[in-house]
C-alpha positions as CSV (number, residue, x, y, z in Angstrom):
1,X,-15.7,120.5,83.0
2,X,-18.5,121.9,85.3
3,X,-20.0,124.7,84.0
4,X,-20.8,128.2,85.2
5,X,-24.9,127.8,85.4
6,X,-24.9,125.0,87.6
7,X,-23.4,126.5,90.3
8,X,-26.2,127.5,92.9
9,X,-26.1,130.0,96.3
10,X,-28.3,129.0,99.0
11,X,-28.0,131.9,101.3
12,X,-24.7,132.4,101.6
13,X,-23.0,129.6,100.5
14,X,-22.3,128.3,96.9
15,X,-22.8,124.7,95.8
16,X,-22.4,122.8,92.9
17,X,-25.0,120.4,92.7
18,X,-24.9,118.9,96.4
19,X,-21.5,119.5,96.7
20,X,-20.5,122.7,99.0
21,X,-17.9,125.0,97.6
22,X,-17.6,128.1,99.2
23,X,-19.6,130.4,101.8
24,X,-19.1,134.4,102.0
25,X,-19.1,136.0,105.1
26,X,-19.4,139.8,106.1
27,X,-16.1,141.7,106.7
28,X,-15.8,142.6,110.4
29,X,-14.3,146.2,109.4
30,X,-15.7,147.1,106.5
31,X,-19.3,146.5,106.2
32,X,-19.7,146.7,102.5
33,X,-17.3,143.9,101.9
34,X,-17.8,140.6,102.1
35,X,-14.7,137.4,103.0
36,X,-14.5,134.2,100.5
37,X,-14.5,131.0,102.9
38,X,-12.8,127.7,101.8
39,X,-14.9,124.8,103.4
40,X,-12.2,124.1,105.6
41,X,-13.2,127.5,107.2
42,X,-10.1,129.3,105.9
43,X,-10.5,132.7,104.9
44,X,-9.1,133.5,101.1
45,X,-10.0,137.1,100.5
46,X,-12.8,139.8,100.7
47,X,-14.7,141.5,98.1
48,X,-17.7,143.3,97.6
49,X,-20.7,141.3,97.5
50,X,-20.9,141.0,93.6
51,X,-17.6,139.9,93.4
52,X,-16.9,137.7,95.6
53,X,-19.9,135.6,94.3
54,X,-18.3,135.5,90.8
55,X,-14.5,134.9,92.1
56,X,-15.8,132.1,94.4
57,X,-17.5,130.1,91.1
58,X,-14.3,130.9,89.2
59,X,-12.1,129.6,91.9
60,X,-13.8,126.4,91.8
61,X,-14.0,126.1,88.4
62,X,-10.0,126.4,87.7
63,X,-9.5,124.1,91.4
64,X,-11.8,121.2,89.3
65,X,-10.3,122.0,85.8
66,X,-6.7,120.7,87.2
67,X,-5.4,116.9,87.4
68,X,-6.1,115.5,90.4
69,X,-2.9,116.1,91.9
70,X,-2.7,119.6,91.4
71,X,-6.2,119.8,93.5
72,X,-4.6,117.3,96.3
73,X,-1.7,119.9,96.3
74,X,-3.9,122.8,96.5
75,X,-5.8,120.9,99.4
76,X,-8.7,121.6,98.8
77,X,-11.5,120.1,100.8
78,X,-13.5,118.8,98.4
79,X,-11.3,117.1,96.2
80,X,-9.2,114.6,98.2
């Protein structure tokens, strides 16, 4: 199970170890909120900056808790 503390942002991108989970990005419209980038450059949702750092270590937590079908299902990048 990977654990909450050893996720790490470098700028604006979130790793876990090496590995690269997730970037944020600023909203084009609203300039307080920021979007949550898959690796595969697909926008998931946007948040405010706080937020979205704390949903994007979440979401990668629950993605690796799952078998390894359910990840290849979900498609993400990082688990193929």
């Amino acid at each position: 199970m990977r654990e909450y503390t050893e996720y790490k942002w470098k700028k604006d991108r979130l790793y876990y170890g090496n590995e690269f989970c997730y970037e944020i990005l600023p909203h084009e419209e609203y300039p307080e909120m920021w979007w949550l980038v898959k690796p595969n450059g697909e926008k998931i949702d946007f948040f405010n900056i706080q937020r979205v750092k704390d949903n994007a270590r979440k979401l990668d937590q629950s993605i690796f808790n799952r078998s390894a079908e359910e990840r290849r299902h979900l498609g993400r990048c990082a688990f193929k």
